[in-house]
N, C-alpha and C positions, 0 to 999 in steps of 0.2 A: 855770810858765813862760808868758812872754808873746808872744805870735806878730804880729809885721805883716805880712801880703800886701802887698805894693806892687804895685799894679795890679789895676782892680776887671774887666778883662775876661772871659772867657771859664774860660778856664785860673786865673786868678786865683780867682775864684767858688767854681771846682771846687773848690779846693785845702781854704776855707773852710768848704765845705757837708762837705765827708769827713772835715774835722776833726774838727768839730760832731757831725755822725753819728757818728761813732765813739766820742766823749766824751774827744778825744786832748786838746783843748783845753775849757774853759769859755770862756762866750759872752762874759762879763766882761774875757776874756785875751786876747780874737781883734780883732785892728785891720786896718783898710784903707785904705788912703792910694791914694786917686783923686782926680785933678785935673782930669778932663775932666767938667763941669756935667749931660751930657747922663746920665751914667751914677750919676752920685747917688743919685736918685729911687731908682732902682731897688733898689741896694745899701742904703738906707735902708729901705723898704718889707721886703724879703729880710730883713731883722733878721739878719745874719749875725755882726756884731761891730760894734766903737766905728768909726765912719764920720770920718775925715779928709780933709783938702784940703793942709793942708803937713805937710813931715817933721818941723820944728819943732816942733809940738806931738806926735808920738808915737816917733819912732824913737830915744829916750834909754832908753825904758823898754821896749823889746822884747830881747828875750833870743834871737829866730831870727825873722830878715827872706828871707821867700821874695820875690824877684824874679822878678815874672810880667810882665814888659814887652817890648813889641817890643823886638829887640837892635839896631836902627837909632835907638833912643833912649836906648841905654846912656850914651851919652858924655855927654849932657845929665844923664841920673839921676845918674850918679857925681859931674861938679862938683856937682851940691846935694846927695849926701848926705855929701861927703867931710868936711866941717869939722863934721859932728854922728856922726861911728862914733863906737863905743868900738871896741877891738883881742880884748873878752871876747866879742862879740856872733856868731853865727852866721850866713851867708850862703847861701843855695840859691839858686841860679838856674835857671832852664826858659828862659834865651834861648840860642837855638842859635846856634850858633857861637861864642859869648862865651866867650873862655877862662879859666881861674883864673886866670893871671898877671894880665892884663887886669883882672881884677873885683879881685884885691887890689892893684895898682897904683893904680886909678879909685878904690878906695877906701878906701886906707890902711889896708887889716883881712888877714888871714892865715886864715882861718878861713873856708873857700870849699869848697859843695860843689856840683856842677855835676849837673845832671841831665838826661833828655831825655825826658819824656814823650810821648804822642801823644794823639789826638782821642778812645778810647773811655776815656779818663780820666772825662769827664763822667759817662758811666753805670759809672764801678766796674770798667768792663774793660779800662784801659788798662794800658798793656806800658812800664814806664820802666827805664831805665838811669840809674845816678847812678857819681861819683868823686867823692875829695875832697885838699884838699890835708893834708899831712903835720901842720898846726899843728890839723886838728879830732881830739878826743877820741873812743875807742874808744864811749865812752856818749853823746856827741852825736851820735857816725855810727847808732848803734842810733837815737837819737830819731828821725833824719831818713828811717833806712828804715819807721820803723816808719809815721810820715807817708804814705811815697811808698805803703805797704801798703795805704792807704785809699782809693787810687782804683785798684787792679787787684794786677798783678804790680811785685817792682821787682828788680833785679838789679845787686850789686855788680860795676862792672869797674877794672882798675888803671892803667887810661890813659885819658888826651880820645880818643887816636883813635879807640879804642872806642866813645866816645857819640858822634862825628862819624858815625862808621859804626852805630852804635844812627839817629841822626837819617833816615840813606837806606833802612833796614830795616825796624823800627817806627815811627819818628817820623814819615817820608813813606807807608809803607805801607798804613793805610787808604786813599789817593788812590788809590793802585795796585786793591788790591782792587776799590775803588767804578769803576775806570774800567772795570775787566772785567766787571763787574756789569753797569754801562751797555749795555757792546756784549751783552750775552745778552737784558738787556730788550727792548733797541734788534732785535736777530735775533728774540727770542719775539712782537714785534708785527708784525713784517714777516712773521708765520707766520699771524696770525690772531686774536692774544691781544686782549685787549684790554690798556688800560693796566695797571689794577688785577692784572687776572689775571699779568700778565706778571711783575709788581712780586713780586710772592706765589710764582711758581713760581720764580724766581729767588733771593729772600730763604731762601726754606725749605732749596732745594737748599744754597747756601753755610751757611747755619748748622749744618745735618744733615752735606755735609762736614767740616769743622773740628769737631764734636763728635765725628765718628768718627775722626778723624786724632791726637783729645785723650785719648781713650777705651781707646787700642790702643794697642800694640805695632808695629804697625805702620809701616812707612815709609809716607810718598807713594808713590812709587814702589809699593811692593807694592800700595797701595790702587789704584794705577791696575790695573795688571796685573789687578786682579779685578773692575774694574768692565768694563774693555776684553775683547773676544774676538776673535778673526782673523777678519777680514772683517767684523767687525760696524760699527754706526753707531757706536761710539763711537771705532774704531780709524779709522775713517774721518776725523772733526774733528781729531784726533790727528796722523793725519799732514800734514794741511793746517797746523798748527800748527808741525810739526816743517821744513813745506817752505818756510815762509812766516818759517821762523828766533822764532819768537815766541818760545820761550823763552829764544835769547840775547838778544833785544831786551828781557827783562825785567832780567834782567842787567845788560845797558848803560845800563837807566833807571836801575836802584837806582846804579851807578858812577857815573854823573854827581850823583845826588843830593850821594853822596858826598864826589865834586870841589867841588861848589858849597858845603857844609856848612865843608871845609877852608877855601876862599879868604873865607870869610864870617868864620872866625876870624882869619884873615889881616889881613883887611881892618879 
């Protein structure tokens, strides 16, 4: 099978290097179609697969075309690759909010499967959600999870809303994570820490919870419960949390993600 990434950025790369690693693809099979000059070099150097600049010379002979492009440049990708599909050819997309209808509309193919990955894809631990439309095959959806396998977790859902709401959960949620990280660094240096120090007892604490939270049985909730004691320091930030409404305001964040994900397909 012969694989084209369309788009050599970030999330594009990844998809390439997980391939490779894995040995899902040979280096021979693996193409990339990037048009923007600045990014060549690199992709060329990276020896990832056969390096292109137009669809014309490679997307005839690919067998499953991952679309890794901004989705504010879909409408531009679709007129140039509409008059080179075939209707056998495979489609994955990782632009969010871009819906199937849309991706087989823009470009005359049927065989559309949508995903939503997030940022710790690059290192293997990212969290995706995919769907697919009704014309891909029971062994092309296996090929494609077995793909999305190579950069973390991937999990089948039976609707877009689903990866619209995948997109406000995991797709936004490292931001979230990292922004609460921020404010504990941002509080551990205003205690005394230094930068590094701060960096360090915050990183350790977050990875140590989520291993225990991974590891167990356990709810949240229970975990809290055992770390907290009445009247203690930790019951204390706790309810400043609770009086300060923080965790429906995490809530409200993730819902609006959500809202903005919907009206981006919309749009």
């Amino acid at each position: 099978m012969k694989i084209l990434v369309i788009g050599g950025g970030n999330m594009g790369r990844t998809y390439a290097r997980s391939l490779l690693r894995a040995h899902l693809v040979k280096q021979e099979d693996l193409m990339i179609l990037e048009r923007q000059s600045d990014k060549l070099a690199d992709l060329e150097r990276e020896k990832l697969g056969s390096v292109f600049t137009s669809a014309e010379s490679c997307l005839a002979a690919a067998d499953l075309i991952i679309l890794a492009v901004k989705p504010q440049d879909s409408a531009a990708l679709f007129a140039s690759l509409r008059p080179l599909t075939d209707p056998q050819q495979v489609y994955l997309s990782i632009m969010a909010g871009v819906t199937i209808s849309s991706i087989q509309s823009g470009l005359g193919v049927e065989k559309v499967i949508r995903a939503m990955p997030n940022l710790p894809a690059q290192i293997g631990l990212g969290m995706t959600a995919y769907t697919a439309s009704e014309a891909v095959t029971r062994i092309e959806l296996v090929l494609v999870q077995n793909l999305l396998n190579t950069t973390g977790k991937a999990i089948y859902v039976d609707d877009e809303y689903s990866i619209d709401a995948t997109t406000a959960i995991s797709g936004s949620g490292p931001a979230y994570v990292l922004y609460f990280m921020q404010a504990m660094i941002e509080a551990a240096t205003e205690m005394g820490f230094n930068a590094s120090q701060a960096e360090l007892l915050v990183a350790q604490t977050f990875r140590g919870a989520v291993e225990l939270q991974m590891k167990n049985d356990l709810t949240c909730q229970e975990w809290i419960d055992r770390v907290s004691s009445k009247g203690g320091t930790t019951e204390a930030a706790l309810n400043t949390f609770r009086a300060t409404s923080v965790f429906e305001d995490i809530k409200h964040g993730a819902r609006a993600a959500l809202d903005r994900a919907i009206a981006l397909g919309k749009s």
